[in-house]
N, C-alpha and C positions, 0 to 999 in steps of 0.2 A: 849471433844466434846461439840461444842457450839448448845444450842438450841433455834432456832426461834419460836416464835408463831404465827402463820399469822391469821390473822383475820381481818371481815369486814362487814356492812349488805349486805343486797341480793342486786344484781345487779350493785354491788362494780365494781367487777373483779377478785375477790377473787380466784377462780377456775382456770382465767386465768394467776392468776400471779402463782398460785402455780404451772400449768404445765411452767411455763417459768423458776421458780429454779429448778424442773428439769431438764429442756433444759439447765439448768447451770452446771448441773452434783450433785443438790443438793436432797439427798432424802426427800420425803416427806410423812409424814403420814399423811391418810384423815379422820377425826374420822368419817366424815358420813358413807364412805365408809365400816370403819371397822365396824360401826352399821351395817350396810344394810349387810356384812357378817354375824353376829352372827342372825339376824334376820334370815337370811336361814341356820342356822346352829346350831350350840354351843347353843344359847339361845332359842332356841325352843321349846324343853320340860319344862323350870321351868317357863317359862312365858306363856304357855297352863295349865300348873298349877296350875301357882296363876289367870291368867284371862281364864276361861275356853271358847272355842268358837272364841277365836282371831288367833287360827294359822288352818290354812287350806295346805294340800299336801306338809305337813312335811315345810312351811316355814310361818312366821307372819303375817297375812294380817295387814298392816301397817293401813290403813283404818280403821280397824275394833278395833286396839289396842288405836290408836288416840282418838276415840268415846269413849272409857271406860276410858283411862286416862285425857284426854285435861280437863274436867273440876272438876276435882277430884285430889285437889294435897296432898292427902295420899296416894292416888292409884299411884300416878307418883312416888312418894318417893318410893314405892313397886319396880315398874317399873327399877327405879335407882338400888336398891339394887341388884336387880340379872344383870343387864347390866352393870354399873361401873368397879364391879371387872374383869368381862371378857375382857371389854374396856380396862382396866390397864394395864393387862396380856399380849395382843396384842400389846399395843404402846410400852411394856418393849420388849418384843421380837423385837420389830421394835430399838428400840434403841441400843438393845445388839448385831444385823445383821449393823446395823451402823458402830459401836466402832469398831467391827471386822474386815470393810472393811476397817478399817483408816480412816472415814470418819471427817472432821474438824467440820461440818456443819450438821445442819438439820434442816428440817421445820416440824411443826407440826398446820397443817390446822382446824381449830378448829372455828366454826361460830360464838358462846357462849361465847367465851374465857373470858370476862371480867366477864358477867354475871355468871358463873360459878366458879368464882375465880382461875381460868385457867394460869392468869397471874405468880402467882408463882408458877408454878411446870417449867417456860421457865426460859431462862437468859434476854430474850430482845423480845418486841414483835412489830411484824408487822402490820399497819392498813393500808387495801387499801378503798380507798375513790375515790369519783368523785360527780360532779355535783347532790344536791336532781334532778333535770329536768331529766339529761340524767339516774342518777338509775332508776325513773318511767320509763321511755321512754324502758330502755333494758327491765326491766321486764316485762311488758306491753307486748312489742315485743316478748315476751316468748307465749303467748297465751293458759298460763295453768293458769292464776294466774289473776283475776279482779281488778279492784281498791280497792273494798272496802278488798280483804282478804289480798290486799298488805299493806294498812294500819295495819288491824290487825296482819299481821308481825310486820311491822315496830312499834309500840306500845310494841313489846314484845324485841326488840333487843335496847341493849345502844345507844343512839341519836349520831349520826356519829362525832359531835363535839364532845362530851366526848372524843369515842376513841381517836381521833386526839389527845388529850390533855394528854392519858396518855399512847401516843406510841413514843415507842422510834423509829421507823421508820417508815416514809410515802410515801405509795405508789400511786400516783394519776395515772391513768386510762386513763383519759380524752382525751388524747393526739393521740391514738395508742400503739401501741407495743413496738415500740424503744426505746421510752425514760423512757418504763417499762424497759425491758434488761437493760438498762445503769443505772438505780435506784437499780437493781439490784446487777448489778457488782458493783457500790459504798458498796453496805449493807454489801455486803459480806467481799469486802474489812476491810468495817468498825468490823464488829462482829468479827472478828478472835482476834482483838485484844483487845475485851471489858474481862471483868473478867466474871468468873460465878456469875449465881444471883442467880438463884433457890433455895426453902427451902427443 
């Protein structure tokens, strides 16, 4: 089974390409999504814990965890330590429900990918990109998010050029939908017959 890394900053399309390798019949794991479960679950108790007053009615107030870790990176390393391994646990079960369905393929949707050193645990990774104009422009258009905190995103995520430069497949956006799907069907084509990478 071959593993995709899809990644990309905010406003890429990121979200939209990965329901679209669904719509190809490719599974996909969301690491955000699998945070935001243990957040109301599984990690709940050992990170009321260690950060006492961040989880309210048995699930995390993310808000409130943000505030203690965001500018404290021992506390975040804290942070890591009880989330990572449950995070592992979940994507290995996600991969072991894969193998089992036959699956050839899989994506694993991960925002951080490079920053994290993400890239080798895949065999080949995906970056979806578009225009810096049109990313402002969608996110903006989101109207949870200001300029100035979208900077402060964009400061903390690898400069889009980079990725480009160290992905083995590019997804541009720009266009619509279609010629995402047809980018797609190429990747796919392509991956099945690349070797494994991962360490």
């Amino acid at each position: 089974m071959l593993i995709l890394g899809l990644t990309g900053s905010i406003g890429m399309g990121k979200s939209t390409t990965a329901k679209l390798f669904e719509e190809a019949g490719v599974p996909v794991y969301d690491a955000d999504a699998a945070v935001h479960e243990l957040y109301e679950g599984q990690a709940v108790p050992a990170i009321e814990a260690e950060f006492p007053g961040t989880t309210a009615d048995g699930k995390v107030d993310r808000a409130r965890l943000s505030a203690r870790v965001v500018h404290d990176p021992a506390a975040m390393r804290r942070l890591e330590k009880i989330v990572h391994p449950m995070l592992g646990a979940s994507r290995q079960k996600f991969f072991d429900n894969a193998e089992a369905a036959g699956k050839p393929v899989v994506v694993v949707d991960v925002p951080l990918l490079f920053e994290t050193g993400g890239e080798n645990r895949v065999d080949a990774v995906v970056v979806v990109t578009t225009s810096a104009e049109l990313q402002r422009e969608r996110v903006l258009a989101r109207g949870t998010i200001d300029r100035d905190k979208l900077d402060a995103i964009l400061a903390r995520q690898m400069p889009d050029a980079e990725k480009r430069k160290r992905a083995d497949f590019i997804v541009d956006t720009s266009h619509g939908l279609d010629p995402v799907r047809a980018r797609i069907r190429d990747i796919l084509a392509e991956a099945v017959k690349m070797p494994r990478r991962r360490t």
